[in-house]
MIRO-90653 format. One line per field, with one value per residue: residue number from 0; residue in one letter; chain; x, y, z negated of N, C-alpha, C in turn. Coordinates in nm, 2 decimals. Atoms other than C-alpha are relative to their C-alpha. Layout:
k <- (NUM; ...)
r <- (a; ...)
c <- (A; ...)
nX <- (X; ...)
nY <- (Y; ...)
nZ <- (Z; ...)
caX <- (X; ...)
caY <- (Y; ...)
caZ <- (Z; ...)
cX <- (X; ...)
cY <- (Y; ...)
cZ <- (Z; ...)
//
This chain:
k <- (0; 1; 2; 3; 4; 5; 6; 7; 8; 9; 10; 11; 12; 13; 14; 15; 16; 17; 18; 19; 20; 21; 22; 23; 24; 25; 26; 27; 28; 29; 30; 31; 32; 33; 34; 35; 36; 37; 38; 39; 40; 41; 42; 43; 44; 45; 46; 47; 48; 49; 50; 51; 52; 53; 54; 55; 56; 57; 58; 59; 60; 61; 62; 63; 64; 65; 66; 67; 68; 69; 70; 71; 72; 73; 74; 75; 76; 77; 78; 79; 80; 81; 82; 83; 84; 85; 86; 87; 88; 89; 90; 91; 92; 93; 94; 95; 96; 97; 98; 99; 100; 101; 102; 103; 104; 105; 106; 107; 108; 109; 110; 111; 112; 113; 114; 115; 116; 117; 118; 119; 120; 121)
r <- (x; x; x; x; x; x; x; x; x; x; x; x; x; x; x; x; x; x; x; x; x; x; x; x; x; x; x; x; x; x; x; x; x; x; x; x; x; x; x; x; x; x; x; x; x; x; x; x; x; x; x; x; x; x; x; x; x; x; x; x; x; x; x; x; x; x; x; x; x; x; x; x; x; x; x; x; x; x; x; x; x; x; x; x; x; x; x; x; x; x; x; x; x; x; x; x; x; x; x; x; x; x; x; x; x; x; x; x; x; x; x; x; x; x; x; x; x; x; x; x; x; x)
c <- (A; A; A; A; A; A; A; A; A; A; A; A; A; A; A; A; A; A; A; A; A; A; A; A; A; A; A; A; A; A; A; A; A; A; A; A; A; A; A; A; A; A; A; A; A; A; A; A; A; A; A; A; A; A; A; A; A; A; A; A; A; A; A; A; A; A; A; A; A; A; A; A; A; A; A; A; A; A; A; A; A; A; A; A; A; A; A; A; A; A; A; A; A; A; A; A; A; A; A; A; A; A; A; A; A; A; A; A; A; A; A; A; A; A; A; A; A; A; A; A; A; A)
nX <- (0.07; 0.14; -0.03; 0.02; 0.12; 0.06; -0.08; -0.01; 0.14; -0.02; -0.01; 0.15; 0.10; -0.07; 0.04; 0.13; 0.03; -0.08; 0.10; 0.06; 0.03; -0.07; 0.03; -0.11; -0.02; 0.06; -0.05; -0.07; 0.07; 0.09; -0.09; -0.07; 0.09; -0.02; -0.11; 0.02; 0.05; -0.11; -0.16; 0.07; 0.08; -0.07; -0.08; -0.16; -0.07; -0.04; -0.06; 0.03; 0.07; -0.09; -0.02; 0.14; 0.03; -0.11; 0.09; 0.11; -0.06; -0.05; 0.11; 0.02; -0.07; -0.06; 0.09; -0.04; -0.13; 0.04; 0.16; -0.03; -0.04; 0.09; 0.03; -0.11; -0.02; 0.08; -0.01; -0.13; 0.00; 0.12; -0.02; -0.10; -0.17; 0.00; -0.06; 0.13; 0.07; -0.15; 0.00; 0.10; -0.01; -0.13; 0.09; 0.10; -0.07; -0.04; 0.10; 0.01; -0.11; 0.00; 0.10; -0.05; -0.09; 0.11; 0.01; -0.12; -0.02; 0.10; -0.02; -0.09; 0.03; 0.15; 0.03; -0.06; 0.11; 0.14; -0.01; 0.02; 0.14; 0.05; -0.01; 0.05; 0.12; 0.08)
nY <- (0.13; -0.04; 0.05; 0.16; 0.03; -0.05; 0.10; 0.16; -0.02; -0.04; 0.12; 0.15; -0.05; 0.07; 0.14; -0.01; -0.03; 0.13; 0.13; -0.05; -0.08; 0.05; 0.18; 0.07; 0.01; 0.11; 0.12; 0.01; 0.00; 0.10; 0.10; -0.07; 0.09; 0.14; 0.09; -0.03; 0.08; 0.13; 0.02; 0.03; 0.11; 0.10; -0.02; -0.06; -0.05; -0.14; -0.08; -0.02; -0.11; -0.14; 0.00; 0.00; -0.08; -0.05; 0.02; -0.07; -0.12; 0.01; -0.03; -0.10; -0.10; 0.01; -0.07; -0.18; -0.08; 0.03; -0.07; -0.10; -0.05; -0.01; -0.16; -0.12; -0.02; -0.09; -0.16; -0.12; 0.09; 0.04; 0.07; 0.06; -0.02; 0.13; 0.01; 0.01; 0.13; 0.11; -0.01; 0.06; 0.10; 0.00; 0.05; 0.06; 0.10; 0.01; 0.07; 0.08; 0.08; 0.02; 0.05; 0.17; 0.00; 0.03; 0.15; 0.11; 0.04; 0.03; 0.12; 0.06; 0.01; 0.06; 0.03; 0.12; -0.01; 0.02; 0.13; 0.12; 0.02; 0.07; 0.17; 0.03; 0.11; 0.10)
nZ <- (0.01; -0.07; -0.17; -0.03; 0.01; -0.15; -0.13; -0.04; -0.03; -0.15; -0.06; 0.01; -0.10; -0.11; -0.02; -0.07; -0.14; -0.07; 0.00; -0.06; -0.14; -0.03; -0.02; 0.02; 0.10; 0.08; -0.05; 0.09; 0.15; 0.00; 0.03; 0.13; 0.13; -0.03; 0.05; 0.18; 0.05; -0.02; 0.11; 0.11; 0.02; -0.03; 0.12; -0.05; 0.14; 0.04; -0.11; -0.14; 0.05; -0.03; -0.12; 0.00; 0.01; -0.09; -0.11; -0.02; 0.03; -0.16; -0.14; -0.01; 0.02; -0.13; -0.07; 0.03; -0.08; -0.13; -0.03; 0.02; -0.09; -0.13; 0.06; 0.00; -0.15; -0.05; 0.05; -0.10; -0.12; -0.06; -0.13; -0.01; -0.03; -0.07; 0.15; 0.10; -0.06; 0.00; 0.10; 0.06; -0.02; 0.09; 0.11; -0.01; 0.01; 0.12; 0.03; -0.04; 0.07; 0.13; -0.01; -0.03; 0.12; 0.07; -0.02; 0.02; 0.18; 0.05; 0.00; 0.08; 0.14; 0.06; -0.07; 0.07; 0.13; -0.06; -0.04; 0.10; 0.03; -0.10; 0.00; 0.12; -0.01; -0.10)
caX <- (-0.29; -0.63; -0.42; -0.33; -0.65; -0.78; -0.55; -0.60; -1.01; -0.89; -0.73; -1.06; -1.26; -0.98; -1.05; -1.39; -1.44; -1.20; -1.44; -1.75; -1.69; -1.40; -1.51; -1.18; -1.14; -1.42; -1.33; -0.99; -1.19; -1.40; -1.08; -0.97; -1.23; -1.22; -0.87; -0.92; -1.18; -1.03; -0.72; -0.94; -1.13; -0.81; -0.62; -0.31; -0.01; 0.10; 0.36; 0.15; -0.10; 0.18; 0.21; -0.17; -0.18; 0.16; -0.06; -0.36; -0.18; 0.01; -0.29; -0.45; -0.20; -0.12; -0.47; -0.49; -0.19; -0.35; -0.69; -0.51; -0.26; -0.59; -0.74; -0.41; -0.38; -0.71; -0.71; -0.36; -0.43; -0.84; -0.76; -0.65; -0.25; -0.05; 0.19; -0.15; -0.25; 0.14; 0.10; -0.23; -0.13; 0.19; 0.01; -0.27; 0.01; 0.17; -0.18; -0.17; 0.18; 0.09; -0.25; -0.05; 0.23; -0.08; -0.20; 0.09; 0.13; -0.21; -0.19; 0.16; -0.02; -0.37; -0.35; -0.15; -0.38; -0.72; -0.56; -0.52; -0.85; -1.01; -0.81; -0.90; -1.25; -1.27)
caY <- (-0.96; -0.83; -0.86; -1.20; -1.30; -1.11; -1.27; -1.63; -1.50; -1.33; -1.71; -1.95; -1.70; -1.76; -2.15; -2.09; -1.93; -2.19; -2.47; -2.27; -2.19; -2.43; -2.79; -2.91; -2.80; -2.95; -3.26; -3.26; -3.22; -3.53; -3.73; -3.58; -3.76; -4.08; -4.14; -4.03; -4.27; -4.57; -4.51; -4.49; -4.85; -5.00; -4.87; -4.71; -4.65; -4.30; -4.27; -4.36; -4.11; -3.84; -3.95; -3.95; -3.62; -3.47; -3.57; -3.39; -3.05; -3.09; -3.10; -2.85; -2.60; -2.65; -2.64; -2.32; -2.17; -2.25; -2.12; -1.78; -1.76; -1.81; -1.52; -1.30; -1.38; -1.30; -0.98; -0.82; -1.06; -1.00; -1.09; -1.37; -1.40; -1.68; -1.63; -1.61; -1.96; -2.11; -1.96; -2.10; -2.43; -2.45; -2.39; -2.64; -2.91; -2.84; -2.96; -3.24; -3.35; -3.32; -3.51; -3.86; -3.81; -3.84; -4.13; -4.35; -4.27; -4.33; -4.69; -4.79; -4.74; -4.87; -5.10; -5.39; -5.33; -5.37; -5.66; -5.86; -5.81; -5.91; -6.23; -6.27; -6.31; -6.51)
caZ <- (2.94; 3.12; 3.47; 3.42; 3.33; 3.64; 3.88; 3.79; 3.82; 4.20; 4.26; 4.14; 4.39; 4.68; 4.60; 4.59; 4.89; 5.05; 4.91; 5.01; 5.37; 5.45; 5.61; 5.60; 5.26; 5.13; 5.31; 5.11; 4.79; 4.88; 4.93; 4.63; 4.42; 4.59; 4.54; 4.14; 4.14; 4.31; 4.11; 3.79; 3.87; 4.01; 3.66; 3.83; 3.63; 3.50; 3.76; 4.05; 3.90; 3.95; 4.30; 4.35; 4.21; 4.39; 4.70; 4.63; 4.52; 4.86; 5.08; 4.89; 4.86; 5.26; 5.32; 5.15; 5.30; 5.65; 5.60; 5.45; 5.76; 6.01; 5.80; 5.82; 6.19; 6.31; 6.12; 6.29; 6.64; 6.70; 7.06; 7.21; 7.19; 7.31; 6.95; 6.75; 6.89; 6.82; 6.46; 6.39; 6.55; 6.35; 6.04; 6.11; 6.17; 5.82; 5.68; 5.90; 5.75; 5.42; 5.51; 5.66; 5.36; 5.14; 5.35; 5.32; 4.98; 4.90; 5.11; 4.94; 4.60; 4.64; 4.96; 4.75; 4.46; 4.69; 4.87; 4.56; 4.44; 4.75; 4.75; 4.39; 4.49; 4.75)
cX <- (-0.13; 0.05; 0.03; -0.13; -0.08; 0.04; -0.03; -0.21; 0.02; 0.06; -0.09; -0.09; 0.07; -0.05; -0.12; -0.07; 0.02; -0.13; -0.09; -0.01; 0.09; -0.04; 0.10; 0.10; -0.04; 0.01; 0.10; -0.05; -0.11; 0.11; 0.05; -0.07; 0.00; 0.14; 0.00; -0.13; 0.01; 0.12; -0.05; -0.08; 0.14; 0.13; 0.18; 0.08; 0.02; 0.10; -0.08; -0.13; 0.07; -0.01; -0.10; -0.01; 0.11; -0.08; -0.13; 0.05; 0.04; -0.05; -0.06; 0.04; 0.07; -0.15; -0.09; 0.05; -0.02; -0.11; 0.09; 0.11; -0.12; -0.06; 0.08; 0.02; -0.12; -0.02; 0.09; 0.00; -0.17; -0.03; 0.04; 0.18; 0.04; 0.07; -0.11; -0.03; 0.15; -0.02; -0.08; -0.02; 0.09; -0.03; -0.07; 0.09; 0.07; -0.12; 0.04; 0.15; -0.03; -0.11; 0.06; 0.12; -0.11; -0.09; 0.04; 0.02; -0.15; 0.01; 0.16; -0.10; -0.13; -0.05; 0.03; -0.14; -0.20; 0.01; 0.01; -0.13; -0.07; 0.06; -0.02; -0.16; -0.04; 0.05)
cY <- (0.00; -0.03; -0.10; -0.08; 0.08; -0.04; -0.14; 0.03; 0.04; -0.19; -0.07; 0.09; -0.02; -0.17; -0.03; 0.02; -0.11; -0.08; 0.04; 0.01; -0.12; -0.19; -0.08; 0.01; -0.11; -0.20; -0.08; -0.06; -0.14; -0.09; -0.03; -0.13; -0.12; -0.03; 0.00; -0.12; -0.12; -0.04; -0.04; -0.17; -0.11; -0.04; 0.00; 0.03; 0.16; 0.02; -0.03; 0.07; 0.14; -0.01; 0.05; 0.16; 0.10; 0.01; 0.10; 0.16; 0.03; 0.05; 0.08; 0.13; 0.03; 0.05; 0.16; 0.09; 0.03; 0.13; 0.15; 0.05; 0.00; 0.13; 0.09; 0.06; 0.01; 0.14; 0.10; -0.08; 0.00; -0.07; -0.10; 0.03; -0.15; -0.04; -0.06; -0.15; -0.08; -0.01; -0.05; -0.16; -0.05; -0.04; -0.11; -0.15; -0.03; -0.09; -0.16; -0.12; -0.04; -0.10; -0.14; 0.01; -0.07; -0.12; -0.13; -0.01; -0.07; -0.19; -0.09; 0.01; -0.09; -0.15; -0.17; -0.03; -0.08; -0.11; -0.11; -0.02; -0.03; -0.13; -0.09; -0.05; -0.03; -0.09)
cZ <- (0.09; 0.15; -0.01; 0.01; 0.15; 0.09; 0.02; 0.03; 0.19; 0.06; -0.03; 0.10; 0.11; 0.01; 0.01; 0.08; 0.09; 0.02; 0.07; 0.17; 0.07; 0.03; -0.06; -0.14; -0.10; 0.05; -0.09; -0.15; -0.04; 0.00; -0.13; -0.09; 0.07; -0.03; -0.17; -0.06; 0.05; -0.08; -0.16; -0.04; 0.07; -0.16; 0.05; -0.12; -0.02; 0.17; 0.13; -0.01; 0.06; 0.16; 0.06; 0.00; 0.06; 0.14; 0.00; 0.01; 0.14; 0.13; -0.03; 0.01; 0.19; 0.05; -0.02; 0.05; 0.17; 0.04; -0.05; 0.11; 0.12; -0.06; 0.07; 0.15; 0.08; 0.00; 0.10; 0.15; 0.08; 0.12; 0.02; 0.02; 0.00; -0.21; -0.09; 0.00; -0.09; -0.17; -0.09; 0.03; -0.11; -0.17; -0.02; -0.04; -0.18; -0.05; 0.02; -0.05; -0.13; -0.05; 0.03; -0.14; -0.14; 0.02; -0.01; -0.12; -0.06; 0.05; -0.07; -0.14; -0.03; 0.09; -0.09; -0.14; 0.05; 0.07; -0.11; -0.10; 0.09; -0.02; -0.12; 0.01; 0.07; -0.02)
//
């Protein structure tokens, strides 16, 4: 039981670090709470909550996965290499999918919703 409980402590210090040191983390984490609190004052349903929340996991778990392959690949790559560059672009791009997937979802859900309250009060 003591190693479980020490692992999920070894992962909240990986995400804290992330947060800590990572722009583009904390960036995430600022979208994060705007769409939670858009969704909360627009009164989203349960499944577009899931969606909502499918989306954040997404981009954080990519941007996770990113920042811990730029880690891995400076480490065994200190030099420039042409690979190193392909591997840290490659990575970067993942993000970047999971960041417009999260866009489009986010405008399918909230874009209809913010358009008809705008035309409501004018």
């Amino acid at each position: 039981m003591k190693k479980l409980i020490r692992s999920f402590g070894y992962a909240f210090k990986g995400i804290g670090y992330a947060a800590t040191t990572q722009l583009n983390f904390r960036i995430h984490l600022t979208a994060t709470l705007l769409a939670v609190f858009i969704g909360y004052a627009l009164h989203i349903s349960t499944n577009e909550w899931q969606w909502v929340f499918l989306c954040v996991a997404l981009v954080l778990i990519t941007e996770l996965l990113n920042t811990a392959i730029e880690f891995l690949t400076d480490l065994v790559s200190p030099g420039y290499h042409e690979l190193a560059g392909h591997v840290k672009d490659v990575s970067a791009g993942a993000v970047v999918v999971a960041a417009f997937f999260a866009l489009v979802t986010g405008l399918i859900i909230f874009l209809p919703k913010l358009l008809l309250l705008i035309h409501h009060a004018a």
